[in-house]
MIKEMI-758680 format. One record per residue (C-alpha): x negated, z negated, y negated. Coordinates in nm, 3 decimals. Layout:
[mikol [X, Z, Y]]
...
# end
This chain:
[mikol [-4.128, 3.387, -0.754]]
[mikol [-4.055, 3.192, -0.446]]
[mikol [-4.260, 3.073, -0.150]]
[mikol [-4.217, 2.920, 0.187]]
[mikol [-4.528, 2.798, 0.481]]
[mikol [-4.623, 3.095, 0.571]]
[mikol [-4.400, 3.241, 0.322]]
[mikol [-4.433, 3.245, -0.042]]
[mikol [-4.144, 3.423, -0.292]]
[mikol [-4.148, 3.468, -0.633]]
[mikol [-3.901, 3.475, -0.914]]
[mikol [-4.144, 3.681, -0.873]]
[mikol [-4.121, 3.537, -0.496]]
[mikol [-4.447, 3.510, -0.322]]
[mikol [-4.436, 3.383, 0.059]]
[mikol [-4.751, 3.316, 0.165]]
[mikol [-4.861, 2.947, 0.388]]
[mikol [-5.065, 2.689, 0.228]]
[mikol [-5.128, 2.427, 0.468]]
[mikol [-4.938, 2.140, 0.404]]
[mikol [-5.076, 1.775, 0.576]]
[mikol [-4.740, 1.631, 0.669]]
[mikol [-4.343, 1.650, 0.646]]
[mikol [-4.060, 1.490, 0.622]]
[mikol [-3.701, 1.488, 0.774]]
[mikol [-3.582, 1.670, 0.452]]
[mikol [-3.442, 1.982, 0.671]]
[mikol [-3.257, 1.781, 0.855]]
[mikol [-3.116, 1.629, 0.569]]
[mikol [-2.958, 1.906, 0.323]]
[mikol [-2.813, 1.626, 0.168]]
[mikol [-2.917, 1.754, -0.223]]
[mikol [-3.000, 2.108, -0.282]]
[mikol [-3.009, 2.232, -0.660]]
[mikol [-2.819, 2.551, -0.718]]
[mikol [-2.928, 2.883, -0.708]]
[mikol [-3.188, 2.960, -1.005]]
[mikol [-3.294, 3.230, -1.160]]
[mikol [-3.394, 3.079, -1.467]]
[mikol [-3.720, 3.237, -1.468]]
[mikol [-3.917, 3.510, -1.214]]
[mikol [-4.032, 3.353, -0.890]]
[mikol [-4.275, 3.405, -0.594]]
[mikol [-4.187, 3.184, -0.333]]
[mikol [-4.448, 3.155, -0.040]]
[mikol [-4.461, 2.987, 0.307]]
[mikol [-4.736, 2.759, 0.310]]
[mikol [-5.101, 2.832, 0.415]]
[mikol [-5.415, 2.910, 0.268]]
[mikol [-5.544, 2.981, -0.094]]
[mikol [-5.268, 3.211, -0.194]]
[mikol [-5.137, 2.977, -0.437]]
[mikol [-5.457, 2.969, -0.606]]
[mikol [-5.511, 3.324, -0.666]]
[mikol [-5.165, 3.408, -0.775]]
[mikol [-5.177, 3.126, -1.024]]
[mikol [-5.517, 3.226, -1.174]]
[mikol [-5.418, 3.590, -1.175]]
[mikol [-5.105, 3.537, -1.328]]
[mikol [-5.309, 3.315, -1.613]]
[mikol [-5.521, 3.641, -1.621]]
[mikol [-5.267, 3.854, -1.717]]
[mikol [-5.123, 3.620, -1.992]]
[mikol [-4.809, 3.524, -1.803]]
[mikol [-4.705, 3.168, -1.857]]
[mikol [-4.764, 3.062, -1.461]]
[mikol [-4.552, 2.760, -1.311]]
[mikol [-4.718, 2.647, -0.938]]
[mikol [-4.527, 2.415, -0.743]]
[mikol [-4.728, 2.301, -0.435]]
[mikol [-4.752, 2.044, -0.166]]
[mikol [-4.852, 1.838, -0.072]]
[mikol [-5.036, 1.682, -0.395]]
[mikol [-5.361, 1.612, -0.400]]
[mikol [-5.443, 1.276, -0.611]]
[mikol [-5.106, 1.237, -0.725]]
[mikol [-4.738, 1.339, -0.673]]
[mikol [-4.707, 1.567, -1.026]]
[mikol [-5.030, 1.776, -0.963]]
[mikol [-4.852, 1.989, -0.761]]
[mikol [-4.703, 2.091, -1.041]]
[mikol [-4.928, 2.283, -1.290]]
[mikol [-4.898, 2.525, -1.586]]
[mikol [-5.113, 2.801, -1.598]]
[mikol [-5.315, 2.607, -1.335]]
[mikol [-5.383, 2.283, -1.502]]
[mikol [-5.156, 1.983, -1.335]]
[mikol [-4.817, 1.864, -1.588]]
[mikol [-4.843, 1.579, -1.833]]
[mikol [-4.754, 1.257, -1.650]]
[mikol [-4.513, 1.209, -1.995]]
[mikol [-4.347, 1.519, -1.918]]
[mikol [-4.334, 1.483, -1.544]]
[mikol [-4.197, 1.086, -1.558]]
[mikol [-3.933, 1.274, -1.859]]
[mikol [-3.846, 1.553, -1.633]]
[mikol [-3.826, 1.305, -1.289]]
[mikol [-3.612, 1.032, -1.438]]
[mikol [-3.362, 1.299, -1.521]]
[mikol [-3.365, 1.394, -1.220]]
[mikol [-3.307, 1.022, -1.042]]
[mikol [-3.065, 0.915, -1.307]]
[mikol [-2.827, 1.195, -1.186]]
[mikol [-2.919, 1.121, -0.859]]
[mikol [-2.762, 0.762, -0.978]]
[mikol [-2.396, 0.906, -1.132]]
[mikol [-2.382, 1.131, -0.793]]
[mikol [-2.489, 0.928, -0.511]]
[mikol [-2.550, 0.567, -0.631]]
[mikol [-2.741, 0.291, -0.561]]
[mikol [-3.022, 0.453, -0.316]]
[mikol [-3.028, 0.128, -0.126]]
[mikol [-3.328, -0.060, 0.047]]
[mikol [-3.297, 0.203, 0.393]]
[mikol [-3.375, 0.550, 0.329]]
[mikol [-3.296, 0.684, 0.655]]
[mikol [-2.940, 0.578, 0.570]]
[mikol [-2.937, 0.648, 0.207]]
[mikol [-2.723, 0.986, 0.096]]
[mikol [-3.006, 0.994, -0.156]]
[mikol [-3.228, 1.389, -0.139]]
[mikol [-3.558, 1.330, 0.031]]
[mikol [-3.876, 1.292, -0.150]]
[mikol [-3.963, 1.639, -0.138]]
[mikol [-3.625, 1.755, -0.257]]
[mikol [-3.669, 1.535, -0.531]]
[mikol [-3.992, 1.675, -0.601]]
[mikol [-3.846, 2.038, -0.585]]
[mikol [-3.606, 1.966, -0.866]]
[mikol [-3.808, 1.739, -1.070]]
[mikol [-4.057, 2.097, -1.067]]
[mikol [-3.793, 2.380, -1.132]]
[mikol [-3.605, 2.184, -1.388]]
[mikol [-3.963, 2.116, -1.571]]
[mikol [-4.030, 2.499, -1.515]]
[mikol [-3.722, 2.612, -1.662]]
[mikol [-3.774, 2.351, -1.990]]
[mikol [-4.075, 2.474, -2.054]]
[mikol [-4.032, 2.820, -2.016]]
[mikol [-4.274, 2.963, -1.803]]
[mikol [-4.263, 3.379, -1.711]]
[mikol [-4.277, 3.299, -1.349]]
[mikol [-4.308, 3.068, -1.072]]
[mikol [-4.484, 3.062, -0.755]]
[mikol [-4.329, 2.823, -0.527]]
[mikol [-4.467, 2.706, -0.167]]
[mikol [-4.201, 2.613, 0.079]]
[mikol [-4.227, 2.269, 0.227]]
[mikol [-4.160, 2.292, 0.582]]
[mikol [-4.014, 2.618, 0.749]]
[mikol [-3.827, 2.830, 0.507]]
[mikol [-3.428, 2.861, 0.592]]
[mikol [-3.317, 2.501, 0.539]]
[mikol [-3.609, 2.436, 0.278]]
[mikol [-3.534, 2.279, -0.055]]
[mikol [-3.734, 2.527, -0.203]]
[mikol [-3.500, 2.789, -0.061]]
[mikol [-3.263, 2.823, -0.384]]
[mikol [-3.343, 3.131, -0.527]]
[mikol [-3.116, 3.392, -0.511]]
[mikol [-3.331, 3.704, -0.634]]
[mikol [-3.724, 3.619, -0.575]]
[mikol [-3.916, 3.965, -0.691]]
[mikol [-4.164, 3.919, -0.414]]
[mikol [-4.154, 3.708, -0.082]]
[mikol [-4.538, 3.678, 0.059]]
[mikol [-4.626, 3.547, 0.414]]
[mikol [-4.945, 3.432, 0.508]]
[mikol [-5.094, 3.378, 0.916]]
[mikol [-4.802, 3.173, 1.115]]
[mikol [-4.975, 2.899, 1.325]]
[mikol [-4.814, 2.636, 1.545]]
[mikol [-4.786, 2.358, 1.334]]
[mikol [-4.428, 2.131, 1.265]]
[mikol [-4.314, 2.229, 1.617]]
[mikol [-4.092, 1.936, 1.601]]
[mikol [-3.863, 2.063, 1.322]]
[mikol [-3.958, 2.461, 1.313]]
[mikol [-3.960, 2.505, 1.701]]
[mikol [-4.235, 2.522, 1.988]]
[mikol [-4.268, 2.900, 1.991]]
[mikol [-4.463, 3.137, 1.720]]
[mikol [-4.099, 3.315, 1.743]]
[mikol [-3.929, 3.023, 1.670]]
[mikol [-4.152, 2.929, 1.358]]
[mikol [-4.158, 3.254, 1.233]]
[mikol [-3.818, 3.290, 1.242]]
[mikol [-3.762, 2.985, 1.005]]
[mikol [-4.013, 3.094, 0.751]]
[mikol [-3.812, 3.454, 0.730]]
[mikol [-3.506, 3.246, 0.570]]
[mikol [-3.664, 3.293, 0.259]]
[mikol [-3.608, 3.668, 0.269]]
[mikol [-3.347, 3.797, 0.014]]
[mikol [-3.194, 4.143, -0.095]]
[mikol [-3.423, 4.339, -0.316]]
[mikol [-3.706, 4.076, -0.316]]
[mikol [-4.044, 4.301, -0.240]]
[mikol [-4.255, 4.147, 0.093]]
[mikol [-4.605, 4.129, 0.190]]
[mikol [-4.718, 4.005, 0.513]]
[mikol [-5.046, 3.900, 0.629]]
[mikol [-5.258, 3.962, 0.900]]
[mikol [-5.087, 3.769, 1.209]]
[mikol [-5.261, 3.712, 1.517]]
[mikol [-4.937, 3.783, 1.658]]
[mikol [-4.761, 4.090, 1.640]]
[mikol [-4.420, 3.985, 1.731]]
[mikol [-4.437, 3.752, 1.382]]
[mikol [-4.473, 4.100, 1.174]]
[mikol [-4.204, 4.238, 1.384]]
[mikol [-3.943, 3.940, 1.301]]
[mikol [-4.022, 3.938, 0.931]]
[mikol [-3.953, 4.330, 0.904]]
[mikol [-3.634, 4.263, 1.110]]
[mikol [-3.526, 3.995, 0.882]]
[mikol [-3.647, 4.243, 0.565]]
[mikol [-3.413, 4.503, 0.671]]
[mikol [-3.098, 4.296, 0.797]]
[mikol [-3.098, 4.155, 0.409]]
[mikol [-3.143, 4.478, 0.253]]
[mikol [-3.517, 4.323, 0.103]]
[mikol [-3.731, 4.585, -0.093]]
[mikol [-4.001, 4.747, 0.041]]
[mikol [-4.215, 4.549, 0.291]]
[mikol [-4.635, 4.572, 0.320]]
[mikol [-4.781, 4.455, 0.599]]
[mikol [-5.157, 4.415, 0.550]]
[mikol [-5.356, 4.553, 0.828]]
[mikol [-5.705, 4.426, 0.775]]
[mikol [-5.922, 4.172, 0.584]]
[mikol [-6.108, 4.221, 0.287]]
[mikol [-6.509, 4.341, 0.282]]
[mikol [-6.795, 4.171, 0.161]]
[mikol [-7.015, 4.392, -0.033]]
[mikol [-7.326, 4.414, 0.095]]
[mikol [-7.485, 4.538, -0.220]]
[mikol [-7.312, 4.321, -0.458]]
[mikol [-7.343, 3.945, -0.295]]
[mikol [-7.014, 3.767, -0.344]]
[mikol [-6.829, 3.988, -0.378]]
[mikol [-6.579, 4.219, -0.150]]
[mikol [-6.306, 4.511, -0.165]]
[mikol [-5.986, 4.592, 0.005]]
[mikol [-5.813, 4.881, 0.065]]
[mikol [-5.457, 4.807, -0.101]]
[mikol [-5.109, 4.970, 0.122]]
[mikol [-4.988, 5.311, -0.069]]
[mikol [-4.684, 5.240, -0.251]]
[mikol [-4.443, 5.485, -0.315]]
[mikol [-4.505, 5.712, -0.579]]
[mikol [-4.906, 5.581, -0.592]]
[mikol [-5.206, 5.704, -0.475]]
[mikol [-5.464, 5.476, -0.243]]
[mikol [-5.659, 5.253, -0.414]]
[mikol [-5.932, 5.004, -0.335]]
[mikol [-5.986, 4.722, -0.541]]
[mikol [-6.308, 4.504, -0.561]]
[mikol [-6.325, 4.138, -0.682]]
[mikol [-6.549, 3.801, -0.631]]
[mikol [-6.502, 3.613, -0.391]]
[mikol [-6.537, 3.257, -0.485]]
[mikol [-6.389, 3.044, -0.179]]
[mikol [-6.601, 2.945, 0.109]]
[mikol [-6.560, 3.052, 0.418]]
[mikol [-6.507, 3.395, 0.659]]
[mikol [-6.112, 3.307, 0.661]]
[mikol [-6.095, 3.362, 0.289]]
[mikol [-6.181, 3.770, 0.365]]
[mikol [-5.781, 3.757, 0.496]]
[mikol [-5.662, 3.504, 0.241]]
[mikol [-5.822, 3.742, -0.022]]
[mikol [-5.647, 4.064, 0.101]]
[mikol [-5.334, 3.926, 0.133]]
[mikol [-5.411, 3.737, -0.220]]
[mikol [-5.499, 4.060, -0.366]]
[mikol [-5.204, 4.306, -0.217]]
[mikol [-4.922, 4.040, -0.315]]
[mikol [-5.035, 4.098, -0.672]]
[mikol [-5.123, 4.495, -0.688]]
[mikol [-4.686, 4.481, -0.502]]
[mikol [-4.620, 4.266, -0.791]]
[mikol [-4.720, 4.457, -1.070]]
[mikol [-4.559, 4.758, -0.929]]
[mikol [-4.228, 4.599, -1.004]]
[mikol [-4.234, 4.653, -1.360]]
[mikol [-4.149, 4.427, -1.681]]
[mikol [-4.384, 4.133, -1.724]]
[mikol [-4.503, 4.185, -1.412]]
[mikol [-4.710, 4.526, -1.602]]
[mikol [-4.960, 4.268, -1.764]]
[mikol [-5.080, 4.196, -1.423]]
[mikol [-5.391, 4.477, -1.432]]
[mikol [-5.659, 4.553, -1.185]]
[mikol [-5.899, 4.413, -1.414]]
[mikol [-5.665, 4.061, -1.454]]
[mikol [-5.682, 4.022, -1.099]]
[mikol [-6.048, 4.034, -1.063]]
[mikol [-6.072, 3.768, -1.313]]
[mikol [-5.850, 3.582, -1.174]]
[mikol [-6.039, 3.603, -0.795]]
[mikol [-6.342, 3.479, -0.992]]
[mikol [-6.141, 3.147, -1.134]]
[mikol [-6.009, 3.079, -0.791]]
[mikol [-6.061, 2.728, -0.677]]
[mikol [-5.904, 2.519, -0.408]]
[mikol [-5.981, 2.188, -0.388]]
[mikol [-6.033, 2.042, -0.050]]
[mikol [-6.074, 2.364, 0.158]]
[mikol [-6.426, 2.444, 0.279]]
[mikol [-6.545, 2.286, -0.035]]
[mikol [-6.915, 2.149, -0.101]]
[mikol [-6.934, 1.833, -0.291]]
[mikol [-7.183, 1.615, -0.396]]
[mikol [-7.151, 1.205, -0.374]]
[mikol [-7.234, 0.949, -0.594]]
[mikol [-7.283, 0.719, -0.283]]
[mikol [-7.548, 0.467, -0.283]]
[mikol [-7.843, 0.429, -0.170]]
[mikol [-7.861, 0.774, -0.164]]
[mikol [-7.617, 1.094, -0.329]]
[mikol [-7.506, 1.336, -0.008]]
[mikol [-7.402, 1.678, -0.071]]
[mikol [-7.123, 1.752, 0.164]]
[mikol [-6.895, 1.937, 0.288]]
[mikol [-6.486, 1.880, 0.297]]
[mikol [-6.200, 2.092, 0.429]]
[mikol [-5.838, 1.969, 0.501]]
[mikol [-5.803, 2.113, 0.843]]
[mikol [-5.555, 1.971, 0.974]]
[mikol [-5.385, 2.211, 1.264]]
[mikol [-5.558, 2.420, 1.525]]
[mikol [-5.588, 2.746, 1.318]]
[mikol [-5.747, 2.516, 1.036]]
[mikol [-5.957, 2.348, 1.308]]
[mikol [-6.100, 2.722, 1.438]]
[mikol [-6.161, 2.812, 1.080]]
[mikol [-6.351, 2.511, 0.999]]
[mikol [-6.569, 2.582, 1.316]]
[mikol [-6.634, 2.946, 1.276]]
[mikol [-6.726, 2.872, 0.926]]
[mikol [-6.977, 2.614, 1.021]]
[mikol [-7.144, 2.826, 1.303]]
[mikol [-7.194, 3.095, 0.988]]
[mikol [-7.395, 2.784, 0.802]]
[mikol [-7.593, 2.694, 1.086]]
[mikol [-7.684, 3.092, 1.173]]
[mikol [-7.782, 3.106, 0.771]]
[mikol [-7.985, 2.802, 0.723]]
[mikol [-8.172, 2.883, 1.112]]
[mikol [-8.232, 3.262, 0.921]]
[mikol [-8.352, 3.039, 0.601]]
[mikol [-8.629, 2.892, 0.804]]
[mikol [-8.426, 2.501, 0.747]]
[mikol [-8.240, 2.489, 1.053]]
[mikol [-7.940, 2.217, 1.101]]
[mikol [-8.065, 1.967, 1.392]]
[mikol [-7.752, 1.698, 1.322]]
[mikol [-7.349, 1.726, 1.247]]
[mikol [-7.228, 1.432, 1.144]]
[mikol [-6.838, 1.389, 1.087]]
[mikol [-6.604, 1.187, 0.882]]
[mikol [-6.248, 1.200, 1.054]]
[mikol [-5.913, 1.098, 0.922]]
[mikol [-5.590, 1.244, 1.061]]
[mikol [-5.178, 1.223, 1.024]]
[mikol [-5.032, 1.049, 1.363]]
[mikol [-4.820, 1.333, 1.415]]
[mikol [-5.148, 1.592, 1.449]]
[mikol [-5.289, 1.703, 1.775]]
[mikol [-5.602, 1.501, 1.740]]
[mikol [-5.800, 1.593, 2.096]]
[mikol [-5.689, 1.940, 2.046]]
[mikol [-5.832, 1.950, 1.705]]
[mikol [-6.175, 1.784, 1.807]]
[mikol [-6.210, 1.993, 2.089]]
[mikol [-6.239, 2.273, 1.856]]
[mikol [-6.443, 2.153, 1.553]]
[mikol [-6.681, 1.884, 1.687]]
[mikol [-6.966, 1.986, 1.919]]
[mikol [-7.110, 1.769, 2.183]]
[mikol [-7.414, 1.642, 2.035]]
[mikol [-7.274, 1.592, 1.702]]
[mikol [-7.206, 1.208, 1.562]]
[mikol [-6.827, 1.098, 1.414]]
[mikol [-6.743, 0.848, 1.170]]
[mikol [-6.367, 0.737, 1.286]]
[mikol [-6.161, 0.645, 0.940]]
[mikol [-5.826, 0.594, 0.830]]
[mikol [-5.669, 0.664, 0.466]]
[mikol [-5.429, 0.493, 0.271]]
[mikol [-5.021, 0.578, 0.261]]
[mikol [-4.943, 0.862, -0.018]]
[mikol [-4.781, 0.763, -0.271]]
[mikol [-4.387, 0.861, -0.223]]
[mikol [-4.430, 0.979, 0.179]]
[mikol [-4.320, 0.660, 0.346]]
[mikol [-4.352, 0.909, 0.675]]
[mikol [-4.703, 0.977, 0.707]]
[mikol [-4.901, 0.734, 0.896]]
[mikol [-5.288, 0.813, 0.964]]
[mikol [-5.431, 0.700, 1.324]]
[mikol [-5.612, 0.419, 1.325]]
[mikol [-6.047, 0.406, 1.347]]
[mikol [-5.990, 0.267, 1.661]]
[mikol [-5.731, 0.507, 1.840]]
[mikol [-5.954, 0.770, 1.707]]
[mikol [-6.305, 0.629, 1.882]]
[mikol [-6.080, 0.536, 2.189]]
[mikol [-5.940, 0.961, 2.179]]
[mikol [-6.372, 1.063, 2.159]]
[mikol [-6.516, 0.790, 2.423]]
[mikol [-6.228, 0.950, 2.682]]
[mikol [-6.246, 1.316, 2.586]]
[mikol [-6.570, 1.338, 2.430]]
[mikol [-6.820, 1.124, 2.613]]
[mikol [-7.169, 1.235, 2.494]]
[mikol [-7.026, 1.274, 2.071]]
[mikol [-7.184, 0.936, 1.911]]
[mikol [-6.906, 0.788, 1.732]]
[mikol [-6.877, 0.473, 1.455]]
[mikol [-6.528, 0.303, 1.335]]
[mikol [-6.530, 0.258, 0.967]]
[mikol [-6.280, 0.097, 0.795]]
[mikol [-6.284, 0.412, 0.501]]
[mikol [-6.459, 0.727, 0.453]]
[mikol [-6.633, 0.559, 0.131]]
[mikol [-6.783, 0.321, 0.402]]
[mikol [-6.875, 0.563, 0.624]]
[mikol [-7.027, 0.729, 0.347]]
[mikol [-7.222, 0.503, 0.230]]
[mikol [-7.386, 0.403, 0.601]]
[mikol [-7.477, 0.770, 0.646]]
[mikol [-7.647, 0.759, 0.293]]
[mikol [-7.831, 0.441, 0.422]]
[mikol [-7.929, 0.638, 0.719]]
[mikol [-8.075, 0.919, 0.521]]
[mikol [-8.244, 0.660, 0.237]]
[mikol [-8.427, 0.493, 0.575]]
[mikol [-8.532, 0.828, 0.694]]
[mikol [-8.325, 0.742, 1.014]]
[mikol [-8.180, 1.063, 0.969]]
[mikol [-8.296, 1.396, 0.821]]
[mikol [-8.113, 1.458, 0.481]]
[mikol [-8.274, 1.780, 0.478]]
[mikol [-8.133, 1.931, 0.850]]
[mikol [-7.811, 1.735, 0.879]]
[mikol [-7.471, 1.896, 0.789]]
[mikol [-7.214, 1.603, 0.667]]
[mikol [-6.835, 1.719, 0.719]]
[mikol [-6.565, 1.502, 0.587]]
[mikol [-6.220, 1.702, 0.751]]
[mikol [-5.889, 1.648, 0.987]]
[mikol [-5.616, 1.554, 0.641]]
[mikol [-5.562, 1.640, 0.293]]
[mikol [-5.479, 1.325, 0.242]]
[mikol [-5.842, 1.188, 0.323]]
[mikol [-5.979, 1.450, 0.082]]
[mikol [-5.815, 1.247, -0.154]]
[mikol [-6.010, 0.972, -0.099]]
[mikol [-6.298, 1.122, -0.195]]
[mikol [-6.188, 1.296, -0.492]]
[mikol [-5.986, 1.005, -0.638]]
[mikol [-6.283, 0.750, -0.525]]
[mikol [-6.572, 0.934, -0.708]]
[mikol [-6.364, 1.075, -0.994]]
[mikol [-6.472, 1.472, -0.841]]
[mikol [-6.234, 1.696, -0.986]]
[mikol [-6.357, 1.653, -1.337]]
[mikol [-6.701, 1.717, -1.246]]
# end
């Protein structure tokens, strides 16, 4: 498989968006690209939602040995890449990477103390090849692969026969390397598109975007292309659960498939859909790819988890645990999402008879997001914010966080009446709301804690309280 943002391929090629927080120069730089694999079956999606997740799980369903490379990572640089979803041995990630840089050595040299003048690949192209050389050592049955940034000039973009290409919603985000237009963008993300490589598109709030990608489809002589037309349906009589009405492929009957539906949030009715259709396209392609059953792909739904995205946590803070909730939002779409999701609590627990009187916020953002346009759609105007940085990630020399203090400067112009604190870390900020709540200052019971605006503040939390194993 392949992928790309907004695009996924695999080899089987899936092309489906996962949000990623941040990017680097590397299209700029093609200065290292491996050489066209096809070592093993790839998906290859363009970053966005979940997708990842429930082709991974699915394909672990259905017995196929399932390599997912990612990004960004979440606590470290080699869990975004995972075997049958569970994150590579650091021993066989450090084997697999130091291959990688010692050839980097014979062909380039010395990488030198500037990187913006070194002929050295970028981190992320490093990071590609460290995780298709590791997939093709270990033998896996098929990768799904997330493109970076974009999708033409993408490392990821070295697969010459992906089985199926998957593109999830396109949203304006990277404008400064993919373009300032939805056409532009969208345009990118179809350089993933190859001859014979089955597509699935997603629901775009666009119509032109489906247009391009079909254009692109045909101009390559790609298989057959699905465009999904609506979201999936919760089941009213079966609570957590929902059905979609899969495209008719050639040669097949209509069918409607119905599976759980484990990730938070109204958004994941689309992600699901488009989830679900990739895979039913998938299996119609024959060979391995047969394993993948109906009944493997509702089992798979029911494993899906994605850390980080409308998730509900609970914090070992003192004086007092808080049971939160964190999502990675980090571009407008994300941002709209987040909010529509949090008007659906607030409707639920007013219906529950334990309405929500307070919103209290714990922000973190990349300097490169659109931070007033962001808050202008999540945070309300009575609702309190917690201002935070978080630390450098490990290998991205290029993403910077705004400061606690830009941040409270962006609310007191834009957002007068929003109460607002600078913390010097979201564990900090943390643990002052959970003093608030241990002095009855505030109402544990009726306030809604939101920690959101970066993935890379999620990882705070996670790596701070040791949450993934829980």
């Amino acid at each position: 498989m392949a992928a790309a943002t907004g695009s996924t391929s695999f080899t089987a090629s899936l092309g489906s968006e996962i949000t990623r927080e941040e990017a680097s120069s590397f299209e700029n730089s093609p200065t290292f690209r491996p050489k066209e694999t096809d070592d093993f079956s790839s998906a290859w999606q363009a970053p966005t939602t979940n997708e990842n997740t429930f082709a991974t799980e699915q394909g672990s369903g259905a017995t196929l040995k399932v390599g997912t490379f990612t990004s960004p990572y979440l606590l470290e640089p080699r869990d975004s890449i995972r075997i049958n979803n569970q994150p590579v041995s650091s021993d066989m990630y450090n084997t697999i990477r130091r291959e990688i840089e010692a050839t980097c050595h014979q062909v380039f040299g010395d990488p030198g103390f500037n990187p913006d003048m070194s002929p050295w690949p970028s981190s992320f192209e490093l990071m590609t090849a460290t995780a298709l050389l590791l997939f093709s050592r270990v033998s896996i049955d098929v990768a799904v692969v997330e493109v970076g940034l974009g999708g033409t000039l993408d490392a990821t973009n070295v697969f010459s026969a992906p089985v199926l290409c998957v593109f999830t919603a396109i949203s304006e985000d990277h404008t400064e390397y993919l373009g300032k237009t939805i056409k532009d963008i969208a345009s990118h993300k179809a350089g993933i598109l190859k001859r014979g490589a089955s597509v699935v598109i997603g629901i775009q709030s666009r119509p032109e975007v489906t247009g391009i990608f079909t254009d692109r489809a045909n101009k390559v002589e790609a298989g057959p292309v699905y465009a999904v037309s609506s979201p999936s349906r919760p089941i009213p009589t079966r609570r957590g659960w929902a059905s979609v009405n899969l495209p008719v492929r050639k040669g097949l009957p209509a069918e409607t498939i119905s599976f759980p539906l484990t990730l938070n949030g109204p958004f994941q009715l689309e992600n699901s859909a488009l989830a679900v259709t990739a895979l039913s396209v998938l299996k119609d392609c024959g060979g391995i790819f047969e394993k993948i059953t109906n009944e493997a792909i509702v089992q798979g739904m029911g494993r899906a988890r994605w850390p980080g995205r409308a998730e509900w946590l609970t914090v070992p803070v003192r004086p007092v645990p808080i049971t939160l909730l964190v999502d990675g939002a980090h571009n407008m779409d994300g941002s709209r999402a987040l909010r529509q999701y949090i008007s659906e609590i607030k409707k639920d627990m007013t219906e529950a008879g334990t309405p929500i009187e307070k919103v209290v916020w714990v922000c973190g953002a990349s300097q490169n997001k659109d931070l007033k346009r962001m808050m202008s759609e999540m945070v309300g105007l009575s609702d309190t914010v917690f201002c935070v940085p978080f630390p450098q990630p490990i290998g991205m020399p290029w993403v910077h966080c705004w400061k606690p203090e830009e941040i409270e400067e962006l609310l007191k112009k834009g957002f007068p009446l929003v109460e607002r604190h600078v913390s010097k870390s979201a564990t900090d900020a943390l643990e002052q709301i959970s003093m608030k709540f241990a002095s009855a200052e505030w109402d544990a019971r009726s306030t809604l804690v939101i920690v959101a605006g970066s993935l890379y503040l999620m990882a705070v939390l996670y790596r701070t309280y040791n949450l993934l194993s829980r």
